[in-house]
N, C-alpha and C positions, 0 to 999 in steps of 0.2 A: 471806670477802669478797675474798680477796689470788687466789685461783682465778678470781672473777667478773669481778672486773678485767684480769686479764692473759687471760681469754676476751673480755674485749669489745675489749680492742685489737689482739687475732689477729684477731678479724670482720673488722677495721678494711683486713685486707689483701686483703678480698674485692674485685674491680673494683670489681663494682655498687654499693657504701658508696661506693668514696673517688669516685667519678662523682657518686655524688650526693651530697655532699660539696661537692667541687668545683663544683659547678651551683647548690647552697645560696650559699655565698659569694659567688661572681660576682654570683647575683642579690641577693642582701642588700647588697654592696657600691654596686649600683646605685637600690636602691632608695632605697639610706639618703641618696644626693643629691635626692630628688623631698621638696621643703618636705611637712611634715603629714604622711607615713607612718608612716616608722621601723619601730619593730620589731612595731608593731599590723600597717603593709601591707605588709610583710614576711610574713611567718605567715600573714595573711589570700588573700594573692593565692597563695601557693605551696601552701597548704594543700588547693586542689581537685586540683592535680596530683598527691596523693601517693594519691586515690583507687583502688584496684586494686591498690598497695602493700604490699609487708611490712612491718611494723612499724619493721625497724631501717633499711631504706630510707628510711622516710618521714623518721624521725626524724633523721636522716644530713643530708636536705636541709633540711629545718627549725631544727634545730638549727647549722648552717651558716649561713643566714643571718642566724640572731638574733645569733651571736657577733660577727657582723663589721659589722652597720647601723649603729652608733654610732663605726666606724672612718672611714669613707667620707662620713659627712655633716660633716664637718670641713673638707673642701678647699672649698666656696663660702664656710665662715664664714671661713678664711682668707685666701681669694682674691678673693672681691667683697663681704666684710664682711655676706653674706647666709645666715644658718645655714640647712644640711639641716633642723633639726630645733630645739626648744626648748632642748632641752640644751646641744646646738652657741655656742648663741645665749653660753654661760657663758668657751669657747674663743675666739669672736673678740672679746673684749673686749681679751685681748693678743695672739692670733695674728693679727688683722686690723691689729691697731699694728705689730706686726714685720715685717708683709707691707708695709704701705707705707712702710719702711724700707729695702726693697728685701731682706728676711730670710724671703723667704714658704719657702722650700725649708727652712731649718732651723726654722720654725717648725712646719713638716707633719710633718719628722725627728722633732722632741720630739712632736709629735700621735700620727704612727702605733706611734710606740714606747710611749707609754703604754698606748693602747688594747690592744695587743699584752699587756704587763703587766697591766691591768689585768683581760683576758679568762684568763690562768696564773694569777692569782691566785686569782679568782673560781669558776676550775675547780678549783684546791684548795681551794677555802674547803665547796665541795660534797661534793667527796670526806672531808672529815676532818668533813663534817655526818654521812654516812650512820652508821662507827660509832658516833658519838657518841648520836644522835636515835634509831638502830634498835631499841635497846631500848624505847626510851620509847614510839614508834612500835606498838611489835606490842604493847605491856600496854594500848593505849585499848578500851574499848568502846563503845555507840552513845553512851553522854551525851558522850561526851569529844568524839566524831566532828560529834555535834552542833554540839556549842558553839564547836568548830571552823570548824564551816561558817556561824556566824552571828559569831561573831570575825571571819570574814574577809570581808561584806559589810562590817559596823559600821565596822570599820578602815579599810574602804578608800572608806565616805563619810564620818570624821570627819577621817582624816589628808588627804585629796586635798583640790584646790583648789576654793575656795570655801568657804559657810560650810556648816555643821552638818547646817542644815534642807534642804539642795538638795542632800546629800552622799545626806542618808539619803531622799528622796524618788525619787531616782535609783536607790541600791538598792532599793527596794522596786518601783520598776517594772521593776526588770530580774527583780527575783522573780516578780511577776506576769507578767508576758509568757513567762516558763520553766514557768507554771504550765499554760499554754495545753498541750491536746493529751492524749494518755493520763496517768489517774494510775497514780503506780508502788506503790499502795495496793492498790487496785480494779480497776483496769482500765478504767476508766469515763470515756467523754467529757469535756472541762471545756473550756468559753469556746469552743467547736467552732461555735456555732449554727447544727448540724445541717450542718457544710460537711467535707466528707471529707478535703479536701486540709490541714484544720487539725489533723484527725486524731494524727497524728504529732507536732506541735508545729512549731516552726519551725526553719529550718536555722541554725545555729552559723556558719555561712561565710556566709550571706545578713544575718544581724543583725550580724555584725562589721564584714561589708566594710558594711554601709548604715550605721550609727550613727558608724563611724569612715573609710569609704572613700567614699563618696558625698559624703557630710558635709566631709570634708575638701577634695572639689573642690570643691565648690559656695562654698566658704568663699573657696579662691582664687585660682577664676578669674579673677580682676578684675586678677591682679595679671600684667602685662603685661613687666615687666623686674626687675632686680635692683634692690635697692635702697641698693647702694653701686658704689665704683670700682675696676673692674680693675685690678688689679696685675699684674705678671710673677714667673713664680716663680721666675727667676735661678738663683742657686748653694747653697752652703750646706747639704746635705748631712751631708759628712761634720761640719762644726764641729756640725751640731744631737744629731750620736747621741754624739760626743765628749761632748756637755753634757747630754747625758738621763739617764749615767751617773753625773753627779756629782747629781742628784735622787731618788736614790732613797728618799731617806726619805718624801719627799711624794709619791712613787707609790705606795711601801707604804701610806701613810695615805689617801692617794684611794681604794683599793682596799678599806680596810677602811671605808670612809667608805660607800663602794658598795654592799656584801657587808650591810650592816646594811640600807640604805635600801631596797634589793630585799626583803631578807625581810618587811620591813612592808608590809600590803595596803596601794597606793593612792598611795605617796611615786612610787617612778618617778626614772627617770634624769633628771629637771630639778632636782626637790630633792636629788639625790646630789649631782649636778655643783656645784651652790650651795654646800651644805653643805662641800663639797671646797674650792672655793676661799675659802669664810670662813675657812674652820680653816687654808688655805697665808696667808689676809691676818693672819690674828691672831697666827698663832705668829710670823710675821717681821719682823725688827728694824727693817728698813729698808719701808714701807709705799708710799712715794711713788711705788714705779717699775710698781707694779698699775694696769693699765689703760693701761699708754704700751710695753707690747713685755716686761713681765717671763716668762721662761719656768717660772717656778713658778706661773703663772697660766694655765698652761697644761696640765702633765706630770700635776699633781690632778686637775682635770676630766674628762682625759682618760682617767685610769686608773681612777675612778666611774663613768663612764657606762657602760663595757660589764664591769664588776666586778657593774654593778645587775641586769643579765639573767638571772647566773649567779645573784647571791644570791637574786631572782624564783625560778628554779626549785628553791630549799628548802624552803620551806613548799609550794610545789606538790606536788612527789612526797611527800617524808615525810609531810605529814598533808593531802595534796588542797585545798590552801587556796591560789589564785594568791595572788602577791604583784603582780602586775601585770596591764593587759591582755594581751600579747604570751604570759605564762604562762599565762592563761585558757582562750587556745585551744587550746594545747600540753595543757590538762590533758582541754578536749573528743575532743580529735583521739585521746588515749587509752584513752580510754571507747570510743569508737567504734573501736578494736581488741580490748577487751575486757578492759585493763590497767587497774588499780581503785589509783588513788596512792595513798598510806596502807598500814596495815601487809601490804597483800597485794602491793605491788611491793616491800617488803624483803624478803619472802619468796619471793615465785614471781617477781619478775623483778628478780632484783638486776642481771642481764648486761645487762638495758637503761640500767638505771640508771647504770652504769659506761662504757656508750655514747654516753650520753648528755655524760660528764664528756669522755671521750676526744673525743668529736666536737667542745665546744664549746673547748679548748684545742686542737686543730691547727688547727681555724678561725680560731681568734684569728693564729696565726702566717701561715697563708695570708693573710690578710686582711690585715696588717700588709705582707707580702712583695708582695702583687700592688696595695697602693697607691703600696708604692715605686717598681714598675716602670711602672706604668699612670698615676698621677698627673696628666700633660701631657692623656692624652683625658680622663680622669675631670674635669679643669677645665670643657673644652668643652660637658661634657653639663651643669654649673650654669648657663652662659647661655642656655640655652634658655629660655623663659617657660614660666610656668607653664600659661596658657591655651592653650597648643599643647600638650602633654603632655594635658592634660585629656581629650579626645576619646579618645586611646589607651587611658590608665588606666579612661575607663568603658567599654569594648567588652571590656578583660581583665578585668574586677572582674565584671561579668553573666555573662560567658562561665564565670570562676570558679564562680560560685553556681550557675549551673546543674545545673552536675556531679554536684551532692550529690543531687538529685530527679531531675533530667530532666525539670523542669516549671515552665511560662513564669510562675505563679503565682507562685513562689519570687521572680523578678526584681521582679513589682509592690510584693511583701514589703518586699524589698531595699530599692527605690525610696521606700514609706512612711517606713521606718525611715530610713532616711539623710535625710530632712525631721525627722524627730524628734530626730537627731541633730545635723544645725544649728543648731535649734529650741533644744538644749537646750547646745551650745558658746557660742551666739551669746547666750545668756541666763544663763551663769557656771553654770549643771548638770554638776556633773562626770561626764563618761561613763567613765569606770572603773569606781565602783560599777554602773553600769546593767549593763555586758557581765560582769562578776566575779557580779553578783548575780543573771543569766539560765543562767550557767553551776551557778552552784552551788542553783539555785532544787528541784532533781530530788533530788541529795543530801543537800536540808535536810531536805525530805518524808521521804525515805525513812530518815534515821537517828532522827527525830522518833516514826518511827512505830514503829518499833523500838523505841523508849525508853521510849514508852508500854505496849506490848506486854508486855514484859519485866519494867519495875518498877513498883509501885503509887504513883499519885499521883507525887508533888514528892519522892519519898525519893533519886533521881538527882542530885538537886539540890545532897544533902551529900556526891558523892565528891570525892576532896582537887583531882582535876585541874581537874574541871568549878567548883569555888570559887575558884581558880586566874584558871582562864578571864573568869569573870563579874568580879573582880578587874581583870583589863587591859581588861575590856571599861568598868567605870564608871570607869579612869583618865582616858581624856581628856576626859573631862565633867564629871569634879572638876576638871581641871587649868581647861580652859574657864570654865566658873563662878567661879573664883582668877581669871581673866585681865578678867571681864568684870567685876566689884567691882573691882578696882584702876581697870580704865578709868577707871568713873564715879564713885571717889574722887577719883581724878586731875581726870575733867570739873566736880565741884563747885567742888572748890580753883580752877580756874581761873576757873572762873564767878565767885567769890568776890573774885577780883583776887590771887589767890596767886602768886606768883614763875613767873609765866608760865603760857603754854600748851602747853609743851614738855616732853616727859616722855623722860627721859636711861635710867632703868631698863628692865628687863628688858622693861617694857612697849612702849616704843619699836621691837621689833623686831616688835610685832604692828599698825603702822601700815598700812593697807589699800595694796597697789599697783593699780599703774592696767592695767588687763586690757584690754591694746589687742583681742583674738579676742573677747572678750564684749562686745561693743558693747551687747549690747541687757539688759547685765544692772539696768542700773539703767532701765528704761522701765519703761512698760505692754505689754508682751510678758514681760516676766517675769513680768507681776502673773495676765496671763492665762494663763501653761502654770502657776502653781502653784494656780488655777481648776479647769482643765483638767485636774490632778493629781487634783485632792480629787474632784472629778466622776467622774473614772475608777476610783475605788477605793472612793467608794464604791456606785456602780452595779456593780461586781465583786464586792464583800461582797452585794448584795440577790440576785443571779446565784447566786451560789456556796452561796444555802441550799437550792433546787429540788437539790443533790446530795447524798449518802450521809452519814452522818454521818463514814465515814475519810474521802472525796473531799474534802469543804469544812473540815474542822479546819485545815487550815494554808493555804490560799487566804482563809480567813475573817480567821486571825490578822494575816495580811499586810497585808492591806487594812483591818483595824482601825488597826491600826499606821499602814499609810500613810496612813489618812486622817485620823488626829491629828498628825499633823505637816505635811502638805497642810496643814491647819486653822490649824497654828500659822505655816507660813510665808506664806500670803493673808493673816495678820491682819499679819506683819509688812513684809510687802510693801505692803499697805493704809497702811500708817506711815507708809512709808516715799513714797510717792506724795502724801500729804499734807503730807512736809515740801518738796517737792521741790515742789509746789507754792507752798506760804506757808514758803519758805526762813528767815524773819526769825521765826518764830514760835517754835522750838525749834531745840534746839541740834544734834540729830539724833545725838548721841553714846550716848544712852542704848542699848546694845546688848546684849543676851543672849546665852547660848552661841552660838546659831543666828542670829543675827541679824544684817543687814550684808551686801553682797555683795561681801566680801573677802577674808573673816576667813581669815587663816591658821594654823598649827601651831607650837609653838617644841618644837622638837624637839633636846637638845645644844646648845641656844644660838644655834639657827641658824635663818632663817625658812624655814619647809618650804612650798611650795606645790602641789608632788607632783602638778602635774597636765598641762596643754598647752602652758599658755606659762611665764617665767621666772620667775625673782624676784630680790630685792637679798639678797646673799649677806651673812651675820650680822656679818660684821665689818667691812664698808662702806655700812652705813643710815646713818650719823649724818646726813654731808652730804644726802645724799636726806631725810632727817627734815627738815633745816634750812630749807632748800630750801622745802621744801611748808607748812613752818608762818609762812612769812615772804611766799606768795604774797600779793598785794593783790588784795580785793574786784571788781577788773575782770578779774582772770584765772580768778577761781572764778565770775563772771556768765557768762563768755563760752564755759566748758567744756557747760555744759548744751548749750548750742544747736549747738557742735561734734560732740560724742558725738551729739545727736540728728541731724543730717544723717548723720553714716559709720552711725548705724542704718539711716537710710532707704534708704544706697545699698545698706548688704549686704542688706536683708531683696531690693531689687530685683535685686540681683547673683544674686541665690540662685534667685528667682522664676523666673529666665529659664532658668538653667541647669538645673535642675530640670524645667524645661517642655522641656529640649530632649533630656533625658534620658527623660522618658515618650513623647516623641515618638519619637523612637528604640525601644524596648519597641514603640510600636504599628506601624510599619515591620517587627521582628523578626518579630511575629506575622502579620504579612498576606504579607510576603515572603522571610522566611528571613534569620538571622542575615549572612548574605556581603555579600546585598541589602541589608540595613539598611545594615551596615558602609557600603557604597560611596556610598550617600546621605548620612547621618549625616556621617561626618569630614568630607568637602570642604565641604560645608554651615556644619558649625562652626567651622572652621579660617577659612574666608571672613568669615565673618559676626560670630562671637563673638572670632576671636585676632587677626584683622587679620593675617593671613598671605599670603605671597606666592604667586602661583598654580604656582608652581614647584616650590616648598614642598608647596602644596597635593596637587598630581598625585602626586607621589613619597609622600610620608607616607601618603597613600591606597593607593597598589599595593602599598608594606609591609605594610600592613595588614591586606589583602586576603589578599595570597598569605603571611603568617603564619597569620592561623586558617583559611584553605584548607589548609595542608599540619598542620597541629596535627593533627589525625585521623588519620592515616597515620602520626604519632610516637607519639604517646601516647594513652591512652585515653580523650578527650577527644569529646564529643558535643557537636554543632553546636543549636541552635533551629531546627525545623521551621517554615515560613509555609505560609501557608493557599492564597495565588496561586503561589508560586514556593518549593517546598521544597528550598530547600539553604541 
């Protein structure tokens, strides 16, 4: 191993790596300031460029940007109190106080130096997995591979945010939807309905950037400015790295706080970050100064969130199981070079793996170095709105997907999916399982079938790993089931008149938060995609018997499955519409594993919500508990009616932009991507951002003359129109 390593960081002095290297980070560095991407539209957007690539090329540039997205989205949470990102969101609680203290430079000093730490650490914590995991890695066979590959849906919809039943209905249609196209059984059509172009299945870069790239403008575009106040970033410098050195204990534990929360499917750098800063509030003496400029509410966060990316790709390689969206695609993008994670990259490609370490630890330090110097612009690009950015990011995000086919079908793809993807943010569906469960939907089948193949009946069932497995798989459904009897002991006693309605125990840290991105989780749009759920799977089960007996065995099982949980969350959402209606009629507490649209994880004592937007960190709910059980009956009246207007505007914010994005597609096809371009942005910039025509002109001829000369750089292919083809 000590040979693989010191050949992968000789590669490393190849131009063409540290170039793209280099081009990884700058763009992840930028990307990481655009609200809603991160390290999903990071990978997504850079991942058509690597088409035509060599392997450790591609990987160079990818791996570059993931290390550094969660450095760069720090500066508007410190600067105009507006996070890059949800994580972010955990740093301006004290870096946004220090900043308007006139301390914004030493507060960004303790930021980027964490992150910095936090990405060395993370890239050791990889390196000292390989020898450790490599044995264990190359003894699995297919049961183990299996149980592997259905660990790491289950995981990654019971731990993400949200409850239970929405976690795993999400996984199950991201299975199904990976089931579309050849099976890797038979060879034989599935869910095609005789259409050639579905033949193949769909693209990995068209479902990503639509479920999480479309999805994410469309979410918000409405939002037209920052949502706090400009500060200056003054002096302070050197006093912030003077004092980052005396934190080193809570970046070390940030980091190991990270390095765990990555390896679990589905947590993600919001619960690291959380999790990091409950464990800096709890362990310290002095609690008061959290939340008013403290820099240990800073230096943890900051050293979890990009420690989480790193620990994401350990489960990925070692046994092909992302631990996040972002490692998802890094695990497709693999496949599609031929690289098989699990025990055949310890074996035949450990140099990549070792590559992989190397790249994302010099990244870390590049990306640490080029925030220090670049800082003052990287400010400027956060006040930009987001509705102006939006036009751009969809002509790069289609232009991406294209790449993968070369066919206009792909973008309509795109375009569904990213309605579904709203559809299903805007309604508390966690999209992690759906992309984690479309990726690994090919690798279920095919180990599944293998297992079958090999050994007789259920005798797979007793090797020690795969008991193991099924082990971590029913823990957090005992633990669940523990959490949901305590509740409704807790709700009786109260009901009863017992010493309040307040519960101070362990149970208090599983009180539901209020999901400002899910607006429409508690309505009748909920009621209707978990409808729309059970309808689709099982119309896919009636589907799926007209095929072979290998083609439908595990299309069938999916959809058996989905659609008893589909079943079980329309009945609970049914409930739940009924108490929401005759609010005075029940107490509305009685709640089961799955049930409730908030339920979160207690994970080390900390509340995990592991998913898009934030949470209250374990060791400062009380007051937030207090707080909400002391509101009065006119402020719990008057939330329905609130929540219900912000549903109405985003379902319309969504409608439009969505409309102005097929509009666009049907421009592409009549007149050629350039053509659309020049119509499209000034159009939208006018109409939808309220931009100025000065603005307007310029941002279009950028535009323009970037994917006009993109062909002539790299190997990038334009959409063909039918009147004017260029």
């Amino acid at each position: 191993m000590g040979e693989a390593a010191l050949a992968a960081l000789t590669s490393l002095a190849d131009p063409s790596l540290l170039v793209m290297l280099l081009a990884g980070v700058v763009a992840g560095l930028v990307i990481g300031l655009i609200p809603g991407l991160g390290g999903t539209g990071a990978v997504a957007v850079l991942m058509p460029v690597t088409f035509g690539m060599e392997a450790p090329q591609a990987l160079a540039l990818l791996i570059g940007a993931l290390a550094v997205v969660h450095t760069s989205d720090t500066v508007a949470a410190v600067l105009l109190g507006a996070p890059g990102s949800a994580s972010a969101s955990v740093t301006m609680l004290d870096g946004y106080a220090m900043a308007r203290k006139g301390q914004a430079a030493r507060a960004l000093s303790l930021a980027f130096l964490s992150s910095m730490a936090g990405g060395l650490l993370g890239a050791i914590g990889l390196t000292v997995a390989i020898p450790l995991a490599g044995p264990l890695v190359t003894s699995f066979g297919s049961p183990e591979l299996f149980m592997l590959t259905v660990l790491g849906v289950a995981l990654a919809a019971v731990l993400s945010r949200g409850n239970v039943a929405k976690g795993l209905v999400a996984g199950f249609l991201g299975l199904l939807l990976g089931m579309v196209g050849t099976s890797p059984t038979t060879a034989e059509y599935r869910y095609t309905f005789g259409s050639l172009f579905l033949g193949d299945g769909f693209s990995l870069v068209a479902v990503a950037l639509g479920v999480f790239g479309l999805a994410e403008i469309a979410s918000r575009v409405g939002q037209r400015g920052t949502t706090g106040h400009e500060v200056r970033l003054g002096g302070g410098w050197i006093a912030g790295i003077r004092e980052w050195a005396g934190h080193w204990a809570h970046v070390l534990r940030g980091a190991l706080i990270g390095i765990w929360a990555g390896i679990l499917p589905g947590i993600g750098a919001t619960a690291g970050t959380w999790l990091a800063y409950g464990q800096a509030v709890a362990t310290a003496k002095d609690k008061r100064r959290f939340g008013k400029g403290d820099p240990r509410g800073i230096v943890g966060p900051e050293s979890a969130n990009n420690s989480v990316e790193a620990g994401d790709l350990i489960p990925t390689l070692l046994f092909g199981i992302p631990g996040g969206v972002p490692a998802a695609m890094l695990l497709g993008m693999l496949l599609t070079y031929g690289v098989q994670p699990g025990p055949a990259i310890v074996t035949d490609h450990l140099d990549l793996m070792y590559l992989i370490v190397w790249s994302f630890a010099i990244a870390s330090v590049l990306g640490a170095l080029l925030c220090f110097l670049g800082t003052r612009w990287l400010a400027r690009l956060t006040e930009v709105p987001f509705a102006v950015l939006g036009p751009g990011l969809v002509v790069i995000m289609l232009l991406g997907a294209f790449q993968e086919s070369g066919q206009i079908g792909d973008l309509w793809v795109m375009l569904a999916l990213g309605v579904l993807g709203w559809l299903l943010k805007a309604t508390g569906f966690p999209r992690a399982p759906f992309l984690i469960g479309f990726v690994l939907a090919i690798p279920l089948e095919r180990y599944y079938f293998l297992t079958d193949q090999v050994y007789d009946g259920l005798d797979w069932l007793a090797r020690p790993w795969v008991l193991v497995f099924l082990a971590i798989l029913a823990a957090p459904c005992v633990l669940a089931a523990i959490r949901a009897l305590r509740t409704r002991r807790a709700t009786r006693a109260a009901q009863a008149g017992q010493a309040g309605a307040r519960e101070t125990g362990p149970g208090a840290a599983e009180s539901r938060e209020p999901r400002d991105e899910a607006v429409l989780a508690d309505s009748r749009w909920s009621l209707l995609t978990a409808a729309g759920a059970l309808v689709l799977f099982a119309a896919a089960f009636l589907v799926a018997g007209t095929y072979s007996e290998e083609a439908r065995l595990v299309p069938r099982l999916i959809c058996a499955a989905g659609t008893i949980v589909s079943a079980w969350l329309l009945w609970r959402e049914w409930q739940e519409a009924g108490r929401r209606r005759n609010p005075d009629d029940t107490p509305g507490t009685d709640d089961g594993p799955g049930s409730g649209s908030g339920d979160t994880s207690a994970i080390g004592g900390g509340v995990v919500p592991g998913g898009d937007t934030g949470a209250t960190p374990a060791g400062a709910t009380s007051e937030v508990l207090v707080a909400a059980a002391e509101r009065g009956p006119a402020t719990a009246a008057a939330r329905p009616e609130a929540t219900a207007a912000a549903g109405r505007r985003e379902v319309a914010v969504a409608g439009r932009t969505f409309a102005w994005m097929a509009a666009f597609l049907v421009l592409v096809a009549l007149g050629g991507y350039v053509a659309a371009l020049l119509l499209f942005v000034p159009a939208f910039l006018l109409y939808v951002a309220r931009a100025r025509v000065r603005t307007v002109v310029a941002y279009t001829l950028v535009a323009a003359a970037v994917v006009g000369i993109l062909p002539a750089l790299l190997p990038v292919d334009l959409p063909l129109g039918l009147l004017f083809p260029m």
